[in-house]
C-alpha positions in Angstrom: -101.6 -47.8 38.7 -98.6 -47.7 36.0 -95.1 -48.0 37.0 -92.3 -46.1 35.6 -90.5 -47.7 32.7 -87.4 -49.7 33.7 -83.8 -48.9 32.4 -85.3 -45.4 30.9 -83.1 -43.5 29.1 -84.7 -40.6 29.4 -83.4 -37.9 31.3 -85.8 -38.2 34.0 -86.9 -40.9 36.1 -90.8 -39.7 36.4 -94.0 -41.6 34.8 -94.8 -39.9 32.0 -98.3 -38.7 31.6 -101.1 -40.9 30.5 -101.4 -39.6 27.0 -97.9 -39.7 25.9 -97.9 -43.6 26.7 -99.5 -44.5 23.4 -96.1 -43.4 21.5 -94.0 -45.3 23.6 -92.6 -48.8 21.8 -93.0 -52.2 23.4 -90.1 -54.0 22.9 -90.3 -57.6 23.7 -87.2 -59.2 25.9 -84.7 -61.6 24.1 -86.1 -64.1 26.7 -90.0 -63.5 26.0 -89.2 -64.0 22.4 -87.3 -66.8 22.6 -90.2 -68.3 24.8 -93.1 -67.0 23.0 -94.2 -64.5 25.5 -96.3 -62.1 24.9 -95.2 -58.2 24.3 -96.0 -56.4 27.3 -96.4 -59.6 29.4 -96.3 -58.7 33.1 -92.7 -58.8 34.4 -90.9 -58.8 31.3 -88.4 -55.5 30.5 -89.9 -52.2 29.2 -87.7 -50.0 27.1 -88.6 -46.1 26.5 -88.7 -44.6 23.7 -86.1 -41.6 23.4 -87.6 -38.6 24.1 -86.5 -36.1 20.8 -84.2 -33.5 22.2 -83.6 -29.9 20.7 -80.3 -29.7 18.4 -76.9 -29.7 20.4 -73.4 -28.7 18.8 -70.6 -31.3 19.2 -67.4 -31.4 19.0 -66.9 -31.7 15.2 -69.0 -28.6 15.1 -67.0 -26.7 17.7 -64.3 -27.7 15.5 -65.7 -26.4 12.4 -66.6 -23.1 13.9 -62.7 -22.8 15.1 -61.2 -23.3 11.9 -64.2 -21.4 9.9 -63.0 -18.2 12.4 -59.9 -18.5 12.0 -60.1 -18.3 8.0 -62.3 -15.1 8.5 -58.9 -13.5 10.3 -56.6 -14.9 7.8 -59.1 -13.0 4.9 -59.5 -10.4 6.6 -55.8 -9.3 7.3 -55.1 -10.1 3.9 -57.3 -7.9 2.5 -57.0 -5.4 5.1 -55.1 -2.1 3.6 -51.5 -1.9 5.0 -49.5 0.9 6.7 -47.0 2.4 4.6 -43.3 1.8 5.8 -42.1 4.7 7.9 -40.3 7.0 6.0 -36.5 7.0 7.3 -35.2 10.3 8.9 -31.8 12.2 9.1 -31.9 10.9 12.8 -32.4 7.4 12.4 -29.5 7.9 9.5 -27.3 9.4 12.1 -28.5 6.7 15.0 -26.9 4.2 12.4 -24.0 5.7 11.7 -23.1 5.9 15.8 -23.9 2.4 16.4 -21.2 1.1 13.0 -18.9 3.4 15.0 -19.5 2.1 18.5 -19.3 -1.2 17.3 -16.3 -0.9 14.9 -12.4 -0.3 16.3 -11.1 2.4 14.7 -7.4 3.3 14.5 -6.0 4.9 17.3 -5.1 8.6 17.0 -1.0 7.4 17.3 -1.3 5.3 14.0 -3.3 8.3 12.2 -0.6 10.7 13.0 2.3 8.4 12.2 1.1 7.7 9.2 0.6 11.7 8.1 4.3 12.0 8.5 5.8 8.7 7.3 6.3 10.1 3.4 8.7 12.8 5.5 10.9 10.3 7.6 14.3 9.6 6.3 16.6 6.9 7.3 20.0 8.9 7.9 23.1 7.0 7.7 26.8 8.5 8.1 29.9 6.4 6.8 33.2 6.9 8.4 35.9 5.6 11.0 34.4 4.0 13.3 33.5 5.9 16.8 35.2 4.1 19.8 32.2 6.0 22.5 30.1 4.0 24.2 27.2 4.8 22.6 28.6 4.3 19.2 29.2 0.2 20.4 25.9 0.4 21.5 24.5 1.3 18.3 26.6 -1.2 16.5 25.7 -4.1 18.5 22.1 -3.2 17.8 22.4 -2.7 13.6 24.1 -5.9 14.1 21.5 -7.8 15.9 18.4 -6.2 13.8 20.8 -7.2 10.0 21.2 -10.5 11.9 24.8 -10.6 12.4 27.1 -11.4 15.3 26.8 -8.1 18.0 30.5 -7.6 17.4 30.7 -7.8 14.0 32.7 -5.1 12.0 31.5 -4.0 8.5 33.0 -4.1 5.0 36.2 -2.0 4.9 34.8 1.8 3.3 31.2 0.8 5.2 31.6 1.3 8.8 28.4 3.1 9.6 29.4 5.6 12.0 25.8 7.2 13.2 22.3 6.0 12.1 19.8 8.2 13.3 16.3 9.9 11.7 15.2 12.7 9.7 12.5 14.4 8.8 12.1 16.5 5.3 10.5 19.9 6.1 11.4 21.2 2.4 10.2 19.4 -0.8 13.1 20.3 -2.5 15.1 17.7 0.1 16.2 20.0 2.9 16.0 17.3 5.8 16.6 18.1 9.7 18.5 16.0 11.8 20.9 15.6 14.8 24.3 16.7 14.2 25.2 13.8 16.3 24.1 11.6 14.2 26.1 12.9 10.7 29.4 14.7 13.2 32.6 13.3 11.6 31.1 11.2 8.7 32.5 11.3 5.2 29.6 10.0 3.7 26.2 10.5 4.5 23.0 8.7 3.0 19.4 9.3 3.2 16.4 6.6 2.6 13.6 7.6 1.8 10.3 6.3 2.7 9.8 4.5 -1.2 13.1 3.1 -0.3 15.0 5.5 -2.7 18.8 6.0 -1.3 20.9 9.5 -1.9 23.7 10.2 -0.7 22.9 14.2 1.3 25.6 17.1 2.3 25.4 19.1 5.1 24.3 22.5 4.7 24.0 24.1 7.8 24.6 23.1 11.7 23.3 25.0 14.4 25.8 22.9 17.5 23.7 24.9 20.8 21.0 22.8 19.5 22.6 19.6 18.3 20.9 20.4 14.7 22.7 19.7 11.3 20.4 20.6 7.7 20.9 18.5 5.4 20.3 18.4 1.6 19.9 15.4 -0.3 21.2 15.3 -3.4 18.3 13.3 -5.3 14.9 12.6 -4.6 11.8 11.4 -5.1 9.6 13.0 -7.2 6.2 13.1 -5.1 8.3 14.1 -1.7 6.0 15.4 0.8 7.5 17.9 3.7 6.7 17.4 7.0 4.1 20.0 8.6 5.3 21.7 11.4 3.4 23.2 14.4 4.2 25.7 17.1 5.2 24.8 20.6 3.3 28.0 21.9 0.3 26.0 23.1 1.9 22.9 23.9 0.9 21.4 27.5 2.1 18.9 29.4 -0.5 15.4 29.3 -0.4 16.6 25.5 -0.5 13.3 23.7 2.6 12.8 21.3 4.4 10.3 19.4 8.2 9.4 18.6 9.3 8.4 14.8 12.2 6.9 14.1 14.8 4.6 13.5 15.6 2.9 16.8 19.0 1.1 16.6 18.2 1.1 12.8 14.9 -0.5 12.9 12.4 0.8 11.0 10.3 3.4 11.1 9.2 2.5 14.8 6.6 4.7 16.3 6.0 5.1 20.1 3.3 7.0 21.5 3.1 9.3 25.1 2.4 12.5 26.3 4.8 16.1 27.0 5.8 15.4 30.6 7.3 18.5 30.7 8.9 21.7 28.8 11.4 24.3 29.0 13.6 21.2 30.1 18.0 21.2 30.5 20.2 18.1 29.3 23.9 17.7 30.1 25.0 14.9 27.4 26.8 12.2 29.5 30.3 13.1 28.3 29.2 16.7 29.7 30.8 18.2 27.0 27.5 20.3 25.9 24.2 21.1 28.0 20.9 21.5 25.8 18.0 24.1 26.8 14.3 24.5 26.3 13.7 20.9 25.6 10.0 19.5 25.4 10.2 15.9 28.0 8.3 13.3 27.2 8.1 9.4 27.5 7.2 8.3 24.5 9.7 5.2 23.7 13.3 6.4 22.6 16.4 4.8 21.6 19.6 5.3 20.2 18.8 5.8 16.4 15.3 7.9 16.8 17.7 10.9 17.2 17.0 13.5 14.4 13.7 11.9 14.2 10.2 14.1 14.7 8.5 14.2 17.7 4.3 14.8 16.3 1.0 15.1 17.5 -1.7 13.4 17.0 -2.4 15.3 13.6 0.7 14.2 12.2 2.4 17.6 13.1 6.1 18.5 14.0 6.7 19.8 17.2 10.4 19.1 17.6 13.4 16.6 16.8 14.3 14.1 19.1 17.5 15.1 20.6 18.8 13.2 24.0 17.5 10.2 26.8 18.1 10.6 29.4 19.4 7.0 31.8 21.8 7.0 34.3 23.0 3.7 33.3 25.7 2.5 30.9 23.2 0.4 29.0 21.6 3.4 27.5 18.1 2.1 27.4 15.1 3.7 27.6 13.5 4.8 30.9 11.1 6.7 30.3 13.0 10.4 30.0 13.2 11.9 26.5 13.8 15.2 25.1 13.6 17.6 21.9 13.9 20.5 20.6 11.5 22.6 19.5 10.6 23.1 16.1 10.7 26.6 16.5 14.5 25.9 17.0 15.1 23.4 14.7 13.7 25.2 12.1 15.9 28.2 12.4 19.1 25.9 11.8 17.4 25.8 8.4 17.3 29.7 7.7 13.1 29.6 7.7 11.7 29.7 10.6 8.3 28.3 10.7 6.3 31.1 12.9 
């Protein structure tokens, strides 16, 4: 009987069958030949011969189908025909343009309108003895402070400036509105211009129920642009407006609000005159934006800044302004608007 070959490595363990026995190869044991034995001498190792197997991939085969596969893709979206680019459309155009303008800050409608009007603002300046009221010490210690000077200070003899306020030009030919609080009493009065060109204006026409004076400068710049002005008739309160002017002679300032009110009364703190049919609003005020416009947020006139009102004897600002309507102020000129 045959035993099965020791240390096979085949993958079985069975005896193989009698016939297949002739290819197997006797190998003769390091010991057997070293001693002389015998091949196939009884108890000395027997080694099979490896059985052939069928063809198996290995790894550098797996590997070589990977990268061949991936070559076919690469080739393959290569020479693939592309899509054309998508054509653009009005609306992705218009998608565009609202994200830029969600995404950029854009001036607010105050700055817009105020500078519409700035070519018509004026500086207005009346020379004269000095006013010993209140409000004219109040105005003087703020010139001083803005020019840098001691609050007490006086100016050159033959340059006391006895009112700075605001004006606006509504005729290209240099008819300018203004307070007549601002020029009352003044032997000399100068405009400035917003290229900075200085004339010195005369008073045409004063219209006192209103606190209105017309003025007419007497030189001016050759590309002056009027002021547009816009009726009152619609005008609501919440309305956004803003103030231009010359606050304590700093400027132009602009301040921006809304109409708190209209068809408001005024009783000037001397209570030597009462105004009527005022437009209220809170946009910042100060001695010195008198005469100035008061706008919308197109730029447009709606009235002239007239009167604060504060109960104290600082004068400041509180949140209580009037003017009048344009409608008004306009007629002081002999052309009314509407």
């Amino acid at each position: 009987m045959r035993r099965p070959a020791l240390y096979s490595r085949s993958p079985g363990t069975q005896p193989q069958a009698a016939d297949s026995t002739a290819d197997q190869a006797v190998v003769p044991s390091p010991e057997g030949e070293g001693n002389g034995a015998p091949a196939g001498a009884p108890g000395s190792p027997v080694f099979a011969k490896p059985a052939k197997a069928g063809w198996q991939p290995g790894r550098r085969s797996f590997a070589f189908m990977v990268v061949l596969s991936a070559a076919l893709a690469a080739g393959g979206a290569t020479w693939w025909p592309r899509h054309s680019a998508k054509a653009l459309t009005q609306k992705d155009i218009d998608a565009a343009v609202l994200r830029t303008l969600q995404t950029q800050t854009l001036p607010s409608p105050a700055a817009k309108a105020a500078e519409i009007v700035r070519p018509s603002i004026v500086r207005v300046v009346g020379y004269g003895p000095e006013k010993a009221t209140p409000e004219a010490k109040i105005q003087k210690r703020g010139r001083n402070l803005a020019n840098g000077k001691p609050p007490e200070a006086d100016a050159p003899p033959g340059e006391v400036e006895r009112g700075v306020g605001t004006g606006v030009v509504i005729v290209d030919k240099g008819v300018i509105l203004t307070n007549l609080h601002v020029v009352a009493g003044a032997e000399t009065i100068k405009v400035t211009f917003s290229d900075g060109l200085e004339a010195v204006a005369t008073i045409t026409g004063v219209q006192p129920e209103n606190d209105l004076a017309v003025l007419q400068a007497q030189k001016i710049p050759d590309d002056l642009i009027p002021a547009v002005m816009r009726s009152t008739g619609d005008l609501q309160s919440g309305d956004q407006v803003a103030a231009v002017g010359f606050p304590f002679g700093i400027g132009p300032s602009v301040s921006a609000g809304v109409v708190s009110g209209l068809k408001r009364s005024f009783r000037s703190p001397e209570g030597k005159q009462e105004l009527g049919n005022l437009i209220q609003f809170d946009a910042a005020a100060n001695p010195g934006n008198s005469g100035g416009p008061l706008i919308n947020m197109d730029g447009e006139v709606l009235g002239i800044v007239t009167a604060i009102l504060n109960p104290t004897q600082q004068r400041t600002f509180i949140g209580i302004g009037f003017a009048v309507p344009i409608e008004n102020a306009a007629s002081a000129a002999g052309s009314p608007p509407f």
